[in-house]
VOGU-3710 file (C-alpha; in Angstrom, 3 decimals, decimal comma):
1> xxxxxxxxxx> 9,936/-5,448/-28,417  6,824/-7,104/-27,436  3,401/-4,862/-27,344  1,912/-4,479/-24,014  -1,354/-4,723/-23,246  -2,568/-0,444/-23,004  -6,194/-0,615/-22,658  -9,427/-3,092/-22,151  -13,224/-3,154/-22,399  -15,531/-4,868/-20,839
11> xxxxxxxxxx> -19,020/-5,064/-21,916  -22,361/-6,542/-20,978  -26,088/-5,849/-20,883  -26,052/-3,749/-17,344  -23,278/-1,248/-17,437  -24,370/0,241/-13,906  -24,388/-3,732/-12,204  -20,682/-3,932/-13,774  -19,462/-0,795/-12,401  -20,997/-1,671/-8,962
21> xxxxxxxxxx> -18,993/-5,311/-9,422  -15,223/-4,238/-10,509  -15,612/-1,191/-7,830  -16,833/-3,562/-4,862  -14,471/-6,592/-5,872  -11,394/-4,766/-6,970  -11,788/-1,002/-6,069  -11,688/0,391/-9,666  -12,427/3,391/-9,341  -15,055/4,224/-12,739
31> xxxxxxxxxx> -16,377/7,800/-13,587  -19,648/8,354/-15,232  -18,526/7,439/-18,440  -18,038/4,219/-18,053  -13,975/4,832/-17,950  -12,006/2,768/-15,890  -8,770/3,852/-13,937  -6,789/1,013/-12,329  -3,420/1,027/-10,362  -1,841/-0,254/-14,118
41> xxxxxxxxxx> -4,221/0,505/-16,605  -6,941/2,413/-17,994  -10,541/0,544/-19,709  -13,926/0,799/-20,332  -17,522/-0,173/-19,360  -19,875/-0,592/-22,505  -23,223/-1,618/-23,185  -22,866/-4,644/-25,900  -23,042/-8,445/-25,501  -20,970/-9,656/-22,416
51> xxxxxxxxxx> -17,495/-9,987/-23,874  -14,030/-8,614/-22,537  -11,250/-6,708/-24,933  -7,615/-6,192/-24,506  -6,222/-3,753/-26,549  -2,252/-4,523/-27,736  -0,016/-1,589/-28,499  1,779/-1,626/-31,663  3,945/0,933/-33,647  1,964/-0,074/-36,847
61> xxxxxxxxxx> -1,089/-1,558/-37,229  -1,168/-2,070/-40,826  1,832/-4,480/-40,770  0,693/-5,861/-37,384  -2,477/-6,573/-39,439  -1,020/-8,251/-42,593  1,151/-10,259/-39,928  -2,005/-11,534/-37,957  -3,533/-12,532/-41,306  -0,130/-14,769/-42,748
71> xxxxxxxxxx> -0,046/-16,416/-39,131  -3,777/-17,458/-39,083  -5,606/-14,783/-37,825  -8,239/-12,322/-39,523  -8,868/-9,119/-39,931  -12,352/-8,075/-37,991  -11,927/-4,248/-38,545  -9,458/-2,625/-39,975  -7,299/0,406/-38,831  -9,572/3,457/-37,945
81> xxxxxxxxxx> -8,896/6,590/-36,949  -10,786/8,173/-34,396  -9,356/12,213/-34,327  -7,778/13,279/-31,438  -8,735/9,864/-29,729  -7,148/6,586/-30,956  -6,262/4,724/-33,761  -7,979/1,125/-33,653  -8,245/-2,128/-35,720  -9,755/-5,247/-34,250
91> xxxxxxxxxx> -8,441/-9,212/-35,125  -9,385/-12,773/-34,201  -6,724/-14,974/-32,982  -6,922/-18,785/-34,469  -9,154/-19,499/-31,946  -11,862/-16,584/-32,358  -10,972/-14,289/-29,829  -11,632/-10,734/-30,562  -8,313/-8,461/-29,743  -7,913/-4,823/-30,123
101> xxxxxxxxxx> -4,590/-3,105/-31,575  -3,797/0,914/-30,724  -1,254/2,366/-32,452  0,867/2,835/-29,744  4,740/4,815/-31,164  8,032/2,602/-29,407  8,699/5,784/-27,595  5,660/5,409/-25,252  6,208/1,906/-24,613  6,458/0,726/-21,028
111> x> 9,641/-1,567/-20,653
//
């Protein structure tokens, strides 16, 4: 099964001028959080260095890790738990893109 994409960030210097952008342009409707709800998808606004994060599901991050790593990627944080929230780890592709995993269970998965 492939792992869909379950969540993104976007971040940049001026969180309120990027909710006022992806609410004019695409009618994303964005609480005062900074969380995104789309027709497909749920995401984030955050504060940080303009950059843009999809987050893959997978049903194991640890061996979706140690995969990434034999196949030329690297590790830029490993699995955390955040309680009640999300499990996360962060990779770079072979090219240097950041990507976010979520531990995601097959059961959940969107076919």
């Amino acid at each position: 099964m492939s792992a869909p994409i379950v969540f993104f960030d976007i971040a940049g210097p001026d969180t309120a001028k990027l909710r006022n952008f992806y609410g004019e342009n695409f009618g994303w409707s964005i609480d005062a959080t900074n969380g995104i709800t789309t027709s497909a998808l749920k995401g984030t606004l955050r504060q940080d260095p303009a950059e843009t994060l999809i987050y893959l599901g997978v049903p194991d991050i640890d061996a979706a890790l140690k995969k990434i790593v034999v196949t030329g990627g690297s590790v830029e944080m490993q699995r955390t738990v955040v309680p009640d929230v999300v499990t996360l780890a962060l990779f770079k592709d072979p090219a240097g893109n950041r990507i976010g995993l979520v531990e995601f269970p097959p059961e959940t998965a969107v076919t």
